[in-house]
N, C-alpha and C positions, 0 to 999 in steps of 0.2 A: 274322642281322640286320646292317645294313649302318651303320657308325657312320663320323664323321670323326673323325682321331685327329691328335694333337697334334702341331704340326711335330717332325718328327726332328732332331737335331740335324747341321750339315751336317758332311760330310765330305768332305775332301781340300781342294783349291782351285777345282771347280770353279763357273762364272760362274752365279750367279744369271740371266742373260738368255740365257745357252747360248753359241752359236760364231755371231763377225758371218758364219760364211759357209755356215752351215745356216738361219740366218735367208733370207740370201740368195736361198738356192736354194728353201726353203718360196716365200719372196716371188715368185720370177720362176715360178717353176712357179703357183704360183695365178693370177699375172696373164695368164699363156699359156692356164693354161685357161678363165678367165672370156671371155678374147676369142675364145677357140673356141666355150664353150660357147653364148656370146650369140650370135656370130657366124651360128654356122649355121643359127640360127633367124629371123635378121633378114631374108634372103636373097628371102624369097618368104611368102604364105599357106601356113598349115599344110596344107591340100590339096595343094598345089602340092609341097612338101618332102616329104608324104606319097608322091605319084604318083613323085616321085627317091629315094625311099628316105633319104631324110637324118636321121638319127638315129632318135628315137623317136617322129618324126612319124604315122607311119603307125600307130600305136600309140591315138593323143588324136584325128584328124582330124575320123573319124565320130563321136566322144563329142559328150553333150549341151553345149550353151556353156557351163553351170557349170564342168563338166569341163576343156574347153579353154582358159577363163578362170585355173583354177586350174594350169594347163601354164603359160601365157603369166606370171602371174605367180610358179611359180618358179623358172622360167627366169631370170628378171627378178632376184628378189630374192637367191635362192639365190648368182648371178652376181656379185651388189653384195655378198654380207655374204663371197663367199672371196677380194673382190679389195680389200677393206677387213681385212680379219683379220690379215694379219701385220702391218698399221702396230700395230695393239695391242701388240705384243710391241716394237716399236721401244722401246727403253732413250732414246734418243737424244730422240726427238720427244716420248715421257713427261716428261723433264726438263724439256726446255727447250720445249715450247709444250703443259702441261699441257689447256689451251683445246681443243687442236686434240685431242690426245686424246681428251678426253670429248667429243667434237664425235662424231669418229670413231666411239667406244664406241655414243653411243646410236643414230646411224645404222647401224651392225650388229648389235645388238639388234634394233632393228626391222626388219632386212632377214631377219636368222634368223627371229624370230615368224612373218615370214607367209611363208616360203620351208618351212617347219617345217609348218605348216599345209598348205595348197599341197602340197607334197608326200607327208602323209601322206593327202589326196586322190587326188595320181595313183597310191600304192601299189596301194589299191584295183583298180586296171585294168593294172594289169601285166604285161607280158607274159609273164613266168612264173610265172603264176597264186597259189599261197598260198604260196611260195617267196619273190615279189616281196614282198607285202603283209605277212607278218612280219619279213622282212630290211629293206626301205624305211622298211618303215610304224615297226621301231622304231629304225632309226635315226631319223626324223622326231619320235616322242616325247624322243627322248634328247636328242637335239638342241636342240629347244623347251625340255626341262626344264632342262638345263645350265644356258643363257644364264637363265634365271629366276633359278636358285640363284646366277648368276652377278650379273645384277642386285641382287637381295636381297643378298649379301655386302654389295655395295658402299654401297649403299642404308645400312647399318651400321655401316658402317665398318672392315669387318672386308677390310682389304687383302689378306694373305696368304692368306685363303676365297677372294676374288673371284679372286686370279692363279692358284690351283688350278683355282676352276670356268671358266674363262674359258680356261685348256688344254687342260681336255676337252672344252669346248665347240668350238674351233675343230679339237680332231683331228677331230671330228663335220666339222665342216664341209671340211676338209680331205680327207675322202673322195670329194668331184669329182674330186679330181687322183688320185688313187691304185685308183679304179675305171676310169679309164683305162688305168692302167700297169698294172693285174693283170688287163685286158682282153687288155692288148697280151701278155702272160708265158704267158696260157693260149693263148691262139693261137699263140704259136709253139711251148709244149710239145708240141701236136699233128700237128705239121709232120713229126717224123720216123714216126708213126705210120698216117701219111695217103696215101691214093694218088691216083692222076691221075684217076679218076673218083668222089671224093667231093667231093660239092658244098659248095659252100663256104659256103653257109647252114648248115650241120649245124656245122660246127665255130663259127661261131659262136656259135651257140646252145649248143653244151655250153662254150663259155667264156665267156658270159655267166652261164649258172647259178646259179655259186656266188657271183658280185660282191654278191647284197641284201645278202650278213653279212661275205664277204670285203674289201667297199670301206671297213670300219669297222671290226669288231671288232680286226685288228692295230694300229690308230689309237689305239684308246681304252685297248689294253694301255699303248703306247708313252705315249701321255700321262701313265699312272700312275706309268709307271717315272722318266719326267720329274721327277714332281712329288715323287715319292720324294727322288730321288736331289737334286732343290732345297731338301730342308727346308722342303715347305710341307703344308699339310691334305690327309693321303690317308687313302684309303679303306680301311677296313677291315670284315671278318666278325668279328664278338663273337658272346657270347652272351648272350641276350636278358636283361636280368637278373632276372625272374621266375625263370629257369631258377637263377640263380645264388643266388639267394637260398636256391630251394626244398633247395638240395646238403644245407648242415647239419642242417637238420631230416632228410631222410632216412636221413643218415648216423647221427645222432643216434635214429631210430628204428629202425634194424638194429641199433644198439649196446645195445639194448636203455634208453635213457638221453633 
């Protein structure tokens, strides 16, 4: 059973808001990829990017317009809530233009809700079939859920809940940029095992593969370790306390007592 346990107590000196130049680099790396990831699709009709091969077009082109409606917007929104996501974490603009914060917060809230949505739509059609649609499909529930529990903290008042749920939520989202870079890592581990007549579609595809679970699950460790190591509400495995109750009685019946 999966419980939330009580901030730890911190240890050492380090920053409640982490290093300004990891911030940084999250920051410029999400906004490189949202202008990519928009970018490419802005360029022409999805038929048109389809017939160029440009990303995953060719994938949604033929799908029915629900379908493709559900591509376009989350392209869209998924784009707006990773290029909105590190101002949350700005220390800086929290202080001094609280406003603008929660300005920010709820517009990527709502750009995760329907990017979350949206995307556990296009898992469905994926091009690597129930490999995509469990790997996508849950980071697309996780993702949705997060920002919920993330909302609802705050909704409570419970500050230190929401800056927990609200780091796993963006490592969730933070997997645009890092399904890129463990795109680009398998592709070249295969470079020394490749020759002059394998076509370059094959290696694609087997380093595509493993991205549905690899673009996240290393995200959502690192997030915990974060929030561990911040002294804020992490997660833990208990045991259920039926279970725990039921101990003495049993013990107490072996003992004959």
């Amino acid at each position: 059973m999966t419980s939330i346990a009580p901030p730890a107590p911190a240890k050492g000196r380090s920053r409640p808001g982490g290093s300004p130049w990891s911030w940084a680099w999250v920051a410029l790396s999400s906004l490189a990829i949202t202008g990519y990831f928009v970018g490419q699709y802005a360029q022409g009709t999805l038929d048109s990017l389809a017939h160029e091969h440009v990303g995953l077009a060719a994938d949604y082109a033929s799908r029915a317009l629900p379908i493709r409606a559900a591509f376009y917007a989350h392209i869209v929104f998924a784009g707006l809530s990773l290029a909105l996501g590190p101002w949350q974490f700005s220390k800086r603009l929290r202080n001094r233009s609280p406003r603008v914060h929660r300005a920010i917060g709820q517009a990527y809230l709502v750009s995760v809700a329907i990017g979350s949505v949206s995307g556990f739509v296009m898992s469905m059609f994926s091009s690597v079939g129930l490999l995509g649609f469990f790997g996508f499909g849950s980071l697309s529930v996780l993702w949705g859920w997060t920002a919920w529990r993330g909302y609802k903290a705050i909704r409570e008042r419970d500050i230190r809940s929401h800056q927990a749920w609200m780091l796993r939520n963006f490592a969730l989202t933070y997997a645009a940029v890092t399904l890129r870079s463990w795109f680009g890592v398998l592709i070249l581990a295969q470079v020394p095992f490749t020759h002059g007549a394998d076509p370059f579609d094959a290696i694609l595809t087997q380093a595509y593969a493993p991205l549905p679970f690899l673009c996240w699950l290393p995200n959502i460790v690192m997030a915990e370790f974060m929030i561990r190591r911040r002294g804020l509400p992490a997660l833990h495995i208990t045991t259920p306390p039926s279970t725990r109750h039921r101990e003495p009685s049993a013990q107490a019946a072996a003992n004959g007592g």
